[in-house]
C-alpha positions as CSV (number, residue, x, y, z in Angstrom):
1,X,0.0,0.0,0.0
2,X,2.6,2.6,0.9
3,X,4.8,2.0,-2.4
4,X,1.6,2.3,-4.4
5,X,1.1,5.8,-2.7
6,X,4.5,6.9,-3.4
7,X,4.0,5.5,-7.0
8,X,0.9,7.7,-7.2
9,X,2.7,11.1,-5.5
10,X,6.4,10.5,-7.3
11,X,4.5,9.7,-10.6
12,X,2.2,12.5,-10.2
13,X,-0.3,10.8,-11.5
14,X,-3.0,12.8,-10.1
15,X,-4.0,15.3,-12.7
16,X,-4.3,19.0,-11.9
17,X,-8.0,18.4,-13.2
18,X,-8.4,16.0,-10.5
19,X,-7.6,18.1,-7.7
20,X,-10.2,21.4,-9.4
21,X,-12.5,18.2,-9.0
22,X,-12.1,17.4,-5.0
23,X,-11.9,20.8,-4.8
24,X,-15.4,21.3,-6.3
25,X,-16.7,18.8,-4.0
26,X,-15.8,20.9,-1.2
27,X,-17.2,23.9,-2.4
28,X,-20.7,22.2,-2.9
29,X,-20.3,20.2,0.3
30,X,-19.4,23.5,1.8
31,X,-22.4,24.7,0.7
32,X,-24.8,22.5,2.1
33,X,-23.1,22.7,5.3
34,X,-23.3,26.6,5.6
35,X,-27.4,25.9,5.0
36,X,-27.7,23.3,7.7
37,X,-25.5,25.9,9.9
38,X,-27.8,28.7,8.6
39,X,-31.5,27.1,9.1
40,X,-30.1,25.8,12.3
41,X,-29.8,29.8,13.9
42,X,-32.8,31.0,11.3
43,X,-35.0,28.7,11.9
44,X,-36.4,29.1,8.7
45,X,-37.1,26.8,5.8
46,X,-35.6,26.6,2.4
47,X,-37.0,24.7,-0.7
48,X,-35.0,22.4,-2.5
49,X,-35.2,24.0,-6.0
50,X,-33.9,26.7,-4.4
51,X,-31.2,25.3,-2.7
52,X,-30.1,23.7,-5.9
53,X,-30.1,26.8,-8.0
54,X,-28.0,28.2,-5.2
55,X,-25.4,25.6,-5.1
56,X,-25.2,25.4,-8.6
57,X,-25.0,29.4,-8.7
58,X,-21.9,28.8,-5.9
59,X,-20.1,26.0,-8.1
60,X,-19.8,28.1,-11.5
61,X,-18.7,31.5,-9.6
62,X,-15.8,29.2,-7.2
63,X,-15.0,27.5,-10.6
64,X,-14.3,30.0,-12.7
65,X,-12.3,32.1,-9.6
66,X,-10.7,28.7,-9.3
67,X,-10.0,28.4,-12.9
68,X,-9.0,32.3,-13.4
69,X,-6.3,32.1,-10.5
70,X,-4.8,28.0,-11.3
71,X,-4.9,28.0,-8.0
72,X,-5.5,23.9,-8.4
73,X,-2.3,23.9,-10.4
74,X,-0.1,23.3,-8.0
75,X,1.5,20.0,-7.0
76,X,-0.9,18.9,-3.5
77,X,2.1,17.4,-2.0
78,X,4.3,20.5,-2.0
79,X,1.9,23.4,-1.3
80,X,3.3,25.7,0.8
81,X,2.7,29.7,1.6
82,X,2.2,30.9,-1.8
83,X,-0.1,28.4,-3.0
84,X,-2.3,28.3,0.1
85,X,-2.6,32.2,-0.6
86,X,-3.4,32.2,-4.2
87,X,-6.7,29.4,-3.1
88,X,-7.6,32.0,-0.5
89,X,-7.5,34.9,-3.2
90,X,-9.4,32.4,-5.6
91,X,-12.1,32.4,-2.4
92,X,-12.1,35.8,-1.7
93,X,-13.0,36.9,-5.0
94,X,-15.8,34.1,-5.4
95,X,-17.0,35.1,-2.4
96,X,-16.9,39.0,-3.0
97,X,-18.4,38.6,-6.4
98,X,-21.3,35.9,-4.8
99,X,-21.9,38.8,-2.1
100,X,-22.3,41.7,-4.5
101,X,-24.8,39.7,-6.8
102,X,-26.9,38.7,-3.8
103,X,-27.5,42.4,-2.7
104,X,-27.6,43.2,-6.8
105,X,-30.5,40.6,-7.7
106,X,-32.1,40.9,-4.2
107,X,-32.3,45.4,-5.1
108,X,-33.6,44.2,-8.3
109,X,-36.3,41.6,-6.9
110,X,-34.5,38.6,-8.9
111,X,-35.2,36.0,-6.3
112,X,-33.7,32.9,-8.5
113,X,-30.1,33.7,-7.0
114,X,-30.6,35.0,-4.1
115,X,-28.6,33.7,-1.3
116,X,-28.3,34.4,2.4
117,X,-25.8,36.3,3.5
118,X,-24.8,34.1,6.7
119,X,-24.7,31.5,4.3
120,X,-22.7,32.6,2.0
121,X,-20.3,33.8,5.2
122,X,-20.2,30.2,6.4
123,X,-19.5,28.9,2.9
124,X,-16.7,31.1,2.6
125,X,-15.5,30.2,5.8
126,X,-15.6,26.5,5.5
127,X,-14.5,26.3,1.9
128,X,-11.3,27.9,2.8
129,X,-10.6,25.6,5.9
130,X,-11.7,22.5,4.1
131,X,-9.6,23.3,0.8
132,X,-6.5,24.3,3.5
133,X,-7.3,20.9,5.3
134,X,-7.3,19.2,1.9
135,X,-3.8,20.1,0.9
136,X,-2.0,19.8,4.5
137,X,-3.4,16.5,4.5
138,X,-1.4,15.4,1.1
139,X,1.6,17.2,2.2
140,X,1.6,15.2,5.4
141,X,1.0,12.0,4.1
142,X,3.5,12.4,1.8
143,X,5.6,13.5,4.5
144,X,5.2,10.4,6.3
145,X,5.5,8.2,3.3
146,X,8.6,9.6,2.1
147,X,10.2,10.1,6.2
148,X,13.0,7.3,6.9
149,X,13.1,5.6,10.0
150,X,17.3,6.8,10.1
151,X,16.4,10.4,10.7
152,X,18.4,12.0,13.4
153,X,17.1,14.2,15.6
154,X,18.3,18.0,15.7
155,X,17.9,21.2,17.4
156,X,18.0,24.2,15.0
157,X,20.1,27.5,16.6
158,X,18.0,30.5,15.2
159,X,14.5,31.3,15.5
160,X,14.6,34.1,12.6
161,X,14.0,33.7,8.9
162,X,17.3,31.7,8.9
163,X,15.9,29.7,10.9
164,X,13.0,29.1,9.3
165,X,13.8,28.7,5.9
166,X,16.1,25.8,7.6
167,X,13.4,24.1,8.6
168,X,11.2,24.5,5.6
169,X,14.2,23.1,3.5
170,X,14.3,20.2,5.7
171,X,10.7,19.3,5.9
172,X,10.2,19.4,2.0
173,X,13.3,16.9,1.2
174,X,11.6,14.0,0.2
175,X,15.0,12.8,1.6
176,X,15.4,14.1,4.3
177,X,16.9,12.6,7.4
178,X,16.6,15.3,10.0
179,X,13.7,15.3,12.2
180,X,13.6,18.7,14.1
181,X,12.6,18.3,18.1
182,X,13.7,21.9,18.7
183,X,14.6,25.5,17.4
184,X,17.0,27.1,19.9
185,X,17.2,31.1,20.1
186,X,19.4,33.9,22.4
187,X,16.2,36.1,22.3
188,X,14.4,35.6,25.8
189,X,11.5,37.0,24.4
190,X,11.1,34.0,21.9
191,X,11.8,31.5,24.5
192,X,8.7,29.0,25.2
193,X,7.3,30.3,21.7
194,X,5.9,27.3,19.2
195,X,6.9,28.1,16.1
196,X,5.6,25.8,12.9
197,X,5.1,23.5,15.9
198,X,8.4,23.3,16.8
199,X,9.2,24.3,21.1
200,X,11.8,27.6,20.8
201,X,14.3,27.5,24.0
202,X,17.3,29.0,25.4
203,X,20.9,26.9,24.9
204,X,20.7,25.9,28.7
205,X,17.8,24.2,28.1
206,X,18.6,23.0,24.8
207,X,21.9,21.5,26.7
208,X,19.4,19.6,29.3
209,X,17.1,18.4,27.2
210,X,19.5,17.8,24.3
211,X,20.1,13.6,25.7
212,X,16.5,12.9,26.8
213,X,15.5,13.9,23.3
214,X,17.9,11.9,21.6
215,X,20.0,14.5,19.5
216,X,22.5,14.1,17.3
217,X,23.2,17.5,15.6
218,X,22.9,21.3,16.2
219,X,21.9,23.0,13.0
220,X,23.5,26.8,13.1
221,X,21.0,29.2,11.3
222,X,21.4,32.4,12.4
223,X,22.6,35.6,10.7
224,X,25.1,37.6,12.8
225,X,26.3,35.9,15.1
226,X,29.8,36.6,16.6
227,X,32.8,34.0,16.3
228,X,32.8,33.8,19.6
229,X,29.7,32.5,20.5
230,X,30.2,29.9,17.4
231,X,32.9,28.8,19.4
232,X,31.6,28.2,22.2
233,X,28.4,26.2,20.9
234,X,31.3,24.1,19.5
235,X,32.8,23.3,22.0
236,X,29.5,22.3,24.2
237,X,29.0,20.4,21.2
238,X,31.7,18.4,21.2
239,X,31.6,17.9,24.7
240,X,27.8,16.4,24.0
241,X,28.7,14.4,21.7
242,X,26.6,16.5,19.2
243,X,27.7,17.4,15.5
244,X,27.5,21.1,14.5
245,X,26.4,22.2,11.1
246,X,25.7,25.5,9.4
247,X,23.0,26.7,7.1
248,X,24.7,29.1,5.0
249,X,23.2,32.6,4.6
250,X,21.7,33.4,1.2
251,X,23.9,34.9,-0.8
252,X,26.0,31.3,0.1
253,X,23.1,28.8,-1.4
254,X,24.3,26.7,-4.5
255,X,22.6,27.5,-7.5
256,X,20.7,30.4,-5.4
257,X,18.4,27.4,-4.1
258,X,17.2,26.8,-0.7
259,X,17.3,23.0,0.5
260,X,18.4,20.2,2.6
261,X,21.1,19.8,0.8
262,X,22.7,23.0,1.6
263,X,23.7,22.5,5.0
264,X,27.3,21.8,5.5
265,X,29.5,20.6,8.3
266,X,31.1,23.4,10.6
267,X,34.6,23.9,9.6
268,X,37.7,24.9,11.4
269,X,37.4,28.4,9.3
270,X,33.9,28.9,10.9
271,X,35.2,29.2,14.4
272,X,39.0,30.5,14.0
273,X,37.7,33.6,11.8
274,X,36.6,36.6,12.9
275,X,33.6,39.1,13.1
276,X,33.1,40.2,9.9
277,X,35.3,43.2,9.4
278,X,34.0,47.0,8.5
279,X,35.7,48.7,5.1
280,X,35.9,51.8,3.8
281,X,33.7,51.1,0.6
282,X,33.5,54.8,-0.2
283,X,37.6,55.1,-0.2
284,X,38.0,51.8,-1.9
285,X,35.7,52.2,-4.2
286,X,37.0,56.1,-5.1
287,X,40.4,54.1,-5.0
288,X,39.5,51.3,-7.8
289,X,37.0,53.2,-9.7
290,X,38.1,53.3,-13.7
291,X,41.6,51.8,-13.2
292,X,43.3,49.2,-15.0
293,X,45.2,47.1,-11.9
294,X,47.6,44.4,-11.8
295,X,47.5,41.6,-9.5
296,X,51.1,39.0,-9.5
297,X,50.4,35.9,-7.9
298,X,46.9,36.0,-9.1
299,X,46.3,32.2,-9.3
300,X,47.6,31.8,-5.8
301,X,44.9,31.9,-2.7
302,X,45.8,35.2,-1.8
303,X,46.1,37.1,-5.4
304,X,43.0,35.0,-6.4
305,X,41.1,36.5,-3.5
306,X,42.5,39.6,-4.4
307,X,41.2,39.6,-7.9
308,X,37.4,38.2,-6.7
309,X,37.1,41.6,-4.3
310,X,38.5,43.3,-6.7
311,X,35.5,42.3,-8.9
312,X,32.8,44.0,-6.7
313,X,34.5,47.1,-7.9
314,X,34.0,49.4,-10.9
315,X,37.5,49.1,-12.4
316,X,38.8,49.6,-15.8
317,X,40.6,46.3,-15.8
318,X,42.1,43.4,-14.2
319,X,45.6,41.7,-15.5
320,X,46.0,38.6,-13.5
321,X,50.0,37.8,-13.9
322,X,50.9,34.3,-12.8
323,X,54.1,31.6,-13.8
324,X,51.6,28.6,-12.8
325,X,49.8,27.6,-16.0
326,X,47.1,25.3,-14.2
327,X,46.3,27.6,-11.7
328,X,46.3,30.5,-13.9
329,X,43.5,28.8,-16.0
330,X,41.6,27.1,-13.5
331,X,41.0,30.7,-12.2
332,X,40.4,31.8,-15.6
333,X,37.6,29.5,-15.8
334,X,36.3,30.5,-12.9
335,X,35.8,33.6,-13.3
336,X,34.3,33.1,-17.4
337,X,31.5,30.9,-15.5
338,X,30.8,33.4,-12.2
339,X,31.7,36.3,-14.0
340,X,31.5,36.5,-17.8
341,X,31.3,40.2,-18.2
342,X,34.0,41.3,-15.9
343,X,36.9,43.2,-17.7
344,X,39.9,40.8,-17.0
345,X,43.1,39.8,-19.0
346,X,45.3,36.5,-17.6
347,X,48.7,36.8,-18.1
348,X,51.3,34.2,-18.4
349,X,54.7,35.6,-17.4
350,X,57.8,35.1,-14.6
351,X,57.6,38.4,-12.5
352,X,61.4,38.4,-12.6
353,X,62.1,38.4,-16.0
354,X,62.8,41.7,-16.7
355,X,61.9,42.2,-20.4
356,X,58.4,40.4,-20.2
357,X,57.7,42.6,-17.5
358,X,58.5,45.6,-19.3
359,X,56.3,44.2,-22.1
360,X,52.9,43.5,-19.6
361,X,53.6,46.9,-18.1
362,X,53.6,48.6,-21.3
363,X,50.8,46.7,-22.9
364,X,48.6,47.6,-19.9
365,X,49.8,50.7,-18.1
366,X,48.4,49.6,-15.0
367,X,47.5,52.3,-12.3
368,X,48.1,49.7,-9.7
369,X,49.9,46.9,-8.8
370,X,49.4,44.3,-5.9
371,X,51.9,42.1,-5.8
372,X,51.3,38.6,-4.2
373,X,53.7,36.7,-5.9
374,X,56.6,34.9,-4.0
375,X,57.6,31.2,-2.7
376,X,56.1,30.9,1.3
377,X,57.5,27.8,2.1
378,X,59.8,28.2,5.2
379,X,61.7,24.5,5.0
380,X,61.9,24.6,1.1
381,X,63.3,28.4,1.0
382,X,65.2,27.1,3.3
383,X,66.7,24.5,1.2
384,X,66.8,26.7,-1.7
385,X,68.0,30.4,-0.9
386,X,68.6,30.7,-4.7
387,X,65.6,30.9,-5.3
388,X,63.9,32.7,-2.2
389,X,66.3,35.5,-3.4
390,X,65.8,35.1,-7.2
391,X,61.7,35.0,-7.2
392,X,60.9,36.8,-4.0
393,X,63.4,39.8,-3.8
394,X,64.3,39.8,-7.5
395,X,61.1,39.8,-8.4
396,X,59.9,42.7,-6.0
397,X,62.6,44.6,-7.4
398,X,61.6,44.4,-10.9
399,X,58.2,45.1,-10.2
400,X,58.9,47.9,-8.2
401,X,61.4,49.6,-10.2
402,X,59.0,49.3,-13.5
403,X,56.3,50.9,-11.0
404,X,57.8,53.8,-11.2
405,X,59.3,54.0,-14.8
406,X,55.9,53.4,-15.8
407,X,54.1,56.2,-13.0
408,X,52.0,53.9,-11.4
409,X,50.0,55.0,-9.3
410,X,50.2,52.6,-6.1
411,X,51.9,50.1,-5.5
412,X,50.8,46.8,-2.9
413,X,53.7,44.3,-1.4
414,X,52.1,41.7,0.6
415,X,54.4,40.8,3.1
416,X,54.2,38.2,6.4
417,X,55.0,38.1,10.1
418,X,58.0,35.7,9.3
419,X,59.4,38.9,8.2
420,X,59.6,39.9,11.9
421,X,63.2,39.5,13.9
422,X,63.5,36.5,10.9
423,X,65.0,32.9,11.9
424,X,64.2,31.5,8.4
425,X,65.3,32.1,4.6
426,X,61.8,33.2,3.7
427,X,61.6,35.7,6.6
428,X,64.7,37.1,5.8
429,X,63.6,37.5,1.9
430,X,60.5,39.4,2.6
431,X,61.9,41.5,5.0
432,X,64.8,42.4,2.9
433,X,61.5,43.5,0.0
434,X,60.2,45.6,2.4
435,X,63.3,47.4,3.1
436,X,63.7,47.9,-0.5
437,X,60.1,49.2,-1.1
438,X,60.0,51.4,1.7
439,X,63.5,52.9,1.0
440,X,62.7,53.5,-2.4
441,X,59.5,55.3,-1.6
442,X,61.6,58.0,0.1
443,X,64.2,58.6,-2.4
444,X,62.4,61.7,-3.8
445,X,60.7,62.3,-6.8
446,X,59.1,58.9,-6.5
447,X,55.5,59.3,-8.0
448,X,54.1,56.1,-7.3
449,X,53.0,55.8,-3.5
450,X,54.6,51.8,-2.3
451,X,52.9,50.4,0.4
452,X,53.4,46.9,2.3
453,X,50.8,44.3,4.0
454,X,52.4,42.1,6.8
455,X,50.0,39.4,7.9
456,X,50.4,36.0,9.5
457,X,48.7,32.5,8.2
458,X,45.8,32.5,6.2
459,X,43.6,29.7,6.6
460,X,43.1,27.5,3.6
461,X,46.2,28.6,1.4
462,X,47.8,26.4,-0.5
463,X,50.4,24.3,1.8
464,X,49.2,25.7,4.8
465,X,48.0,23.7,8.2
466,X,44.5,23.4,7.9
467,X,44.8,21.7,4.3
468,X,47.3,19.8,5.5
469,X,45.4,18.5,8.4
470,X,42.1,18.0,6.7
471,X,44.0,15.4,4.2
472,X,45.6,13.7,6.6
473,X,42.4,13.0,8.7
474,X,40.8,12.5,5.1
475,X,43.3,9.0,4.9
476,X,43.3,8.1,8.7
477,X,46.0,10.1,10.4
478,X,48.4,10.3,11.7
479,X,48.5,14.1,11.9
480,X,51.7,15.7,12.3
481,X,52.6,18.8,14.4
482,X,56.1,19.5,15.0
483,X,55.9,20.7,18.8
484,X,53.4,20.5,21.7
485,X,53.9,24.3,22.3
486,X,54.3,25.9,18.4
487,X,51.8,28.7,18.5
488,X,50.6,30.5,15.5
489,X,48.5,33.8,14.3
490,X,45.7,33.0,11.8
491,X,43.4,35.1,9.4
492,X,40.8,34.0,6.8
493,X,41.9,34.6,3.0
494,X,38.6,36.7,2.7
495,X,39.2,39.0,6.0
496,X,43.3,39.5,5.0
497,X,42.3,40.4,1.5
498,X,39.7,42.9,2.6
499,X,42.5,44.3,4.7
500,X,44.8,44.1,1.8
501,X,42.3,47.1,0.1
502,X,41.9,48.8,3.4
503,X,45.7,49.6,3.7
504,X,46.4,49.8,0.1
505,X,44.1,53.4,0.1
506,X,46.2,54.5,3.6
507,X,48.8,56.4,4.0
508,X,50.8,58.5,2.1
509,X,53.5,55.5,0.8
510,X,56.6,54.3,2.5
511,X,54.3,52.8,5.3
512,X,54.1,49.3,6.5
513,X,50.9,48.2,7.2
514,X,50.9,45.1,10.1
515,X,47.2,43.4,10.7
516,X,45.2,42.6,14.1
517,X,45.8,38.7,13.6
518,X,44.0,38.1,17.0
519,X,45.1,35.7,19.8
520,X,47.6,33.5,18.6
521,X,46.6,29.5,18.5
522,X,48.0,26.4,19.5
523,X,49.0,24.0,16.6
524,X,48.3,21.1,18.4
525,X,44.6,22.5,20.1
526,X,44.2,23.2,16.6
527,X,44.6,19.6,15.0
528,X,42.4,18.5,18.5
529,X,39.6,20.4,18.0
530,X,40.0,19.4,13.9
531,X,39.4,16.0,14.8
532,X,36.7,16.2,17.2
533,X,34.6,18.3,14.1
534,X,35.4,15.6,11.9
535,X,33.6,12.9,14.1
536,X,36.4,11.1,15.1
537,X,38.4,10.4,18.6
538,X,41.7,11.4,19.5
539,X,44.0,7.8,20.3
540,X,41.3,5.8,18.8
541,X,40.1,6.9,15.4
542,X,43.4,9.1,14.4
543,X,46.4,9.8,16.4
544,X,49.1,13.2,16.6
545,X,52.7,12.7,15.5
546,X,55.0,15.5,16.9
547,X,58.0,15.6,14.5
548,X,60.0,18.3,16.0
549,X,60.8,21.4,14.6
550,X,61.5,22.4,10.8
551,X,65.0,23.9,10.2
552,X,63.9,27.6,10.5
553,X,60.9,27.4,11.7
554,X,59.8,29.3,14.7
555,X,57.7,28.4,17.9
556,X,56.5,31.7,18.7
557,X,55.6,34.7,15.6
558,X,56.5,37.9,17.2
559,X,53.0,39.6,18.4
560,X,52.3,42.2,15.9
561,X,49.8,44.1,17.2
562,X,51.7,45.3,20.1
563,X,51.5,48.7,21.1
564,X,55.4,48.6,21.6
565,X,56.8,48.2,17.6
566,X,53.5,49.6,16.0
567,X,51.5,52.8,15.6
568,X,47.8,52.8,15.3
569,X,45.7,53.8,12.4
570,X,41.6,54.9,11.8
571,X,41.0,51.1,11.4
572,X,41.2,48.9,14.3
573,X,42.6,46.3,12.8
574,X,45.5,48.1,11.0
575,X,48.6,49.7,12.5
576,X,51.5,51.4,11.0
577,X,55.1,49.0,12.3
578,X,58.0,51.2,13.1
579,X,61.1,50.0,11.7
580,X,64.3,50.9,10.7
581,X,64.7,53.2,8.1
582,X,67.4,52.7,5.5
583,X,69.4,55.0,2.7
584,X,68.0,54.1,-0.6
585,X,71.2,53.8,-2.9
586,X,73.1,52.1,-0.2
587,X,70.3,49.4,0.0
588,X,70.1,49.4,-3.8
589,X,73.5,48.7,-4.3
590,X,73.3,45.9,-1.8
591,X,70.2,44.3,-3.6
592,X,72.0,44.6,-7.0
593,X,75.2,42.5,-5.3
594,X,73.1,40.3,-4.1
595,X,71.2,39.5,-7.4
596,X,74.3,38.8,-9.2
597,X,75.7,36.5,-6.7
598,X,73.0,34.5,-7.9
599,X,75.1,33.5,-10.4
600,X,78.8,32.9,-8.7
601,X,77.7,32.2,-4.9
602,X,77.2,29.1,-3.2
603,X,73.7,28.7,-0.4
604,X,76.0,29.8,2.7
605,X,77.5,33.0,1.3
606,X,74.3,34.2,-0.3
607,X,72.5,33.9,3.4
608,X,75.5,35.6,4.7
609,X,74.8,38.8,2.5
610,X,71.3,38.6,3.4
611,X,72.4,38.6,7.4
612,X,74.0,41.5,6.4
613,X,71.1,43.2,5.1
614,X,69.2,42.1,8.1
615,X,71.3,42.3,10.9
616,X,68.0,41.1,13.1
617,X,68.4,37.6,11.2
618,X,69.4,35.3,13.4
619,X,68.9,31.1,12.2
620,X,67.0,29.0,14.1
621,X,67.2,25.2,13.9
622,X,69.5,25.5,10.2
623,X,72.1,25.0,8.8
624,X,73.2,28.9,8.9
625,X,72.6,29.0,12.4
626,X,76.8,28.7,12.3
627,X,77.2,32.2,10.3
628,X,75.3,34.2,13.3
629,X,78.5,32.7,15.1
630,X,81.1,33.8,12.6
631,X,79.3,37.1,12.7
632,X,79.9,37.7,15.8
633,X,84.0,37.1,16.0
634,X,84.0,39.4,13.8
């Protein structure tokens, strides 16, 4: 019996005709109801011709409002707020018309159609509930039908329209396997509320009841709400046992459509971002407006970021410069599917080669450049100083110096905390790019106004930790960390990009521009919490390797945002460091010694020019760790 239903609703095998039919049948049923109701308080009688005539009279006005509006055209075992209005329009108007004839024909003296007025009160009344009855019936049958026994129970955070449409997606999956016992809210004025049948309460109660009712999973559906209070719902549910999952707002939806589907598992990124930050848009967008900008590194998770903010702007043009050929495209592609009329070029070229760069910068005349292009790699720069040297300060140089022959306008560097007091190769390359960019803003007559971005991690890059992590729990652990105590600062690619256009419209060039990365995280609570929001158990499902440290790599990053080494700014979240400042042709000449000892030099006496440059470089854990020792016998 139940697989012929579902044959019958899946098929749809009742015609639309059909349901105009049932819903004539209520109408007329309706009809003779309202008269029982009606002789019943009148105590009058009522002959049966005329009681015909006046059904019949009913039946063509409720079928052609029925039949103007469609309102039968809908599929029974869906209806939902839009449909049930358009069959109370269809009513309204059948009624209204039904009400104005009566007092029309009974002015006249036509008696043939006249019709109480109670009655036709009652009808209206009844037809509407009956015909509303009807279709919540279907819908619940098919509910039931359709309703595995596997469904888990859940609560729902959010009582709002986010809420809501949550629970509306979940009930009209056919395969669903959520059954909602709960909708949780922060409002006290909401709490004890029934909403679409569903209790609302307050988290402490949600947490006492949560056992006794058997749940499994905490929905998240809720607008606004601040990192930290996701964090702490995660961790209560982890201590309960309970899996977290988000509803993503609805500019997030896939395909723009609301279901079941679209709710995700909470990730890492969820709870280790921040509260959405506040930009400038007017600045920005006065900034961006009509210009034609660069962006090197554009395929990489930074640049590509970059360029997809950029996009929300009214520029001229975007040249997206990138050595990576498969990346390059990929983004390419991207962006032809999600943005098809957005003016953007893709250019496939080595920032250090001179002469290409001289070509792309003359083709183009960009008005500004952001450059995001370097090797980030602490153990592999590490290994290969050539090429830390060649790509990330060779290529800064180039792009800088071609800045101003060609009168750009601004100029980006994105930088990183390793640049701060470095222990590594990579630390020591970037900072020696910022002392270049900053000492060449000041040399005079320097149109083009050079800023630099220092930020720590960004979750989700390419070859960072949380990747990393997520694809070693993907095949089963183990996960490695290299220390119980490493400690790192972390930012979302979409809040250090937004930052990145914040502090590239600051200043007036030569500044560098350090971020508010937050409280700094422990690697290893990090991989912890990981696993327990992948489902699994620490020392039975997955285990933690420690590895020990990576030559050059640090267990504290210097605090940024101290009050000590930086200056603030009108945005909280951006502060001016105070460095050294350095004479521009001295630095120069340094710089141009050091790119052509590219081609003579050995690893060891390449690090020990850049040591020189950066007196603060000091080796940790490497191999060069013995030149800070010759340095000082000398």
């Amino acid at each position: 019996m139940k697989s012929l239903l579902l044959n019958i609703f899946n098929g749809r095998t009742v015609s639309p005709w059909w349901i105009l039919l049932i819903d004539m049948g209520i109408v007329v049923n309706a009809f003779f109801l309202a008269f029982i109701l009606r002789i019943n308080v009148q105590l009058s009688s009522y002959s049966v011709s005329e009681l015909a005539i006046g059904a019949l009279w009913v039946f063509v006005t409720y079928l052609g409002s029925y039949l103007f509006y469609g309102s039968y055209r809908g599929v029974i075992r869906h209806s939902n707020y839009n449909e049930l209005k358009l069959l109370i329009i269809a009513c309204v108007t059948a009624f209204g018309f039904l009400l104005i004839s009566s007092i029309f024909f009974n002015l006249i003296g036509f008696e043939v159609f006249h019709i109480p007025r109670l009655a036709l009160v009652f009808h209206f009344l009844m037809t509407v509930m009956l015909s509303f009855a009807f279709r919540m019936f279907v819908r619940e049958v098919y509910a039931s039908l359709t309703r595995k026994s596997t469904t888990t129970n859940v609560f729902i955070y959010g009582a709002g329209d986010m809420g809501q449409i949550t629970l509306e997606a979940i009930r009209g999956d056919k395969i669903n396997k959520y059954n909602v016992v709960g909708i949780i809210d922060d409002n006290v004025n909401k709490w004890n509320m029934i909403l679409h049948s569903i209790p609302v309460m307050s988290w402490e109660k949600a947490l006492k009841i949560g056992q006794s009712k058997q749940v499994g999973v905490i929905i998240l559906a809720i607008n606004g709400i601040s990192v930290q209070r996701k964090h702490q719902i995660a961790d209560a549910c982890l201590d309960k046992g309970w899996k977290l999952k988000v509803m993503p707002s609805v500019g997030n939806w896939i395909d723009g459509i609301s279901n079941q589907k679209q709710i995700r598992d909470i990730r890492i990124e969820d709870i280790l971002g921040r509260d959405e930050i506040k930009l400038n848009q007017l600045q920005i967008m006065e900034g961006l407006e009509g210009k034609v900008i660069a962006v090197t590194g554009a395929a990489g998770s930074i640049g590509s970021e970059i360029v997809r903010q950029l996009l929300r702007f009214p520029v001229q043009k975007i040249v997206m410069i990138d050595i990576a050929e498969s990346a390059l495209y990929d983004l390419q592609q991207e962006l032809i599917l999600s943005h098809s009329d957005a003016p953007f070029d893709v250019v496939l070229a080595d920032v250090t080669n001179e002469q290409r760069m001289h070509e792309v910068f003359g083709k183009y005349r960009p008005h500004i450049v952001f450059n995001a292009a370097a090797y980030k790699h602490v153990p592999l720069m590490e290994e290969f100083p050539y090429e830390a040297i060649r790509v990330n300060i060779g290529g800064v140089k180039v792009l800088a110096d071609l800045a101003v022959d060609y009168k750009v306008e601004k100029f980006v560097m994105i930088s990183t905390d390793k640049a701060v007091n470095p222990t590594n190769v990579m630390g020591a390359s970037k900072r020696i790019c910022e002392i270049y960019i900053q000492a060449l803003s000041q040399s005079g007559g320097i149109r083009t106004e050079f800023v630099t971005t220092r930020f720590g991690n960004v979750l989700g890059s390419n070859g960072s930790v949380v990747p990393l992590f997520k694809k070693q729990i993907k095949r089963g652990g183990p996960i490695t960390v290299t220390h119980k105590d490493i400690t790192r600062f972390f930012m979302t690619i979409p809040e250090a990009c937004q930052l990145v256009l914040e502090a590239g419209f600051m200043g007036n060039g030569g500044e560098i521009f350090v971020f508010d990365m937050g409280e700094p995280v422990k690697i290893d609570d990090l991989a912890k919490e990981m696993i327990q929001l992948s489902g699994l158990k620490l020392g039975e499902d997955i285990d933690i390797a420690y590895t020990g440290l990576r030559p050059g790599e640090k267990l504290y990053e210097e605090l940024l945002a101290s009050k000590e080494n930086t200056l603030p700014t009108h945005h909280d979240k951006i502060m001016i460091a105070k460095v050294r400042q350095y004479e521009y042709q001295q630095i120069k000449d340094k710089l141009d010694d050091l790119l052509l000892a590219l081609k003579i030099e050995g690893s060891h006496l390449l690090v020990s020019r850049m040591k020189d440059l950066v007196p603060e470089y000091k080796s940790q854990n490497s191999r060069y760790s013995e030149l800070d020792s010759q340095l000082l016998l000398k």
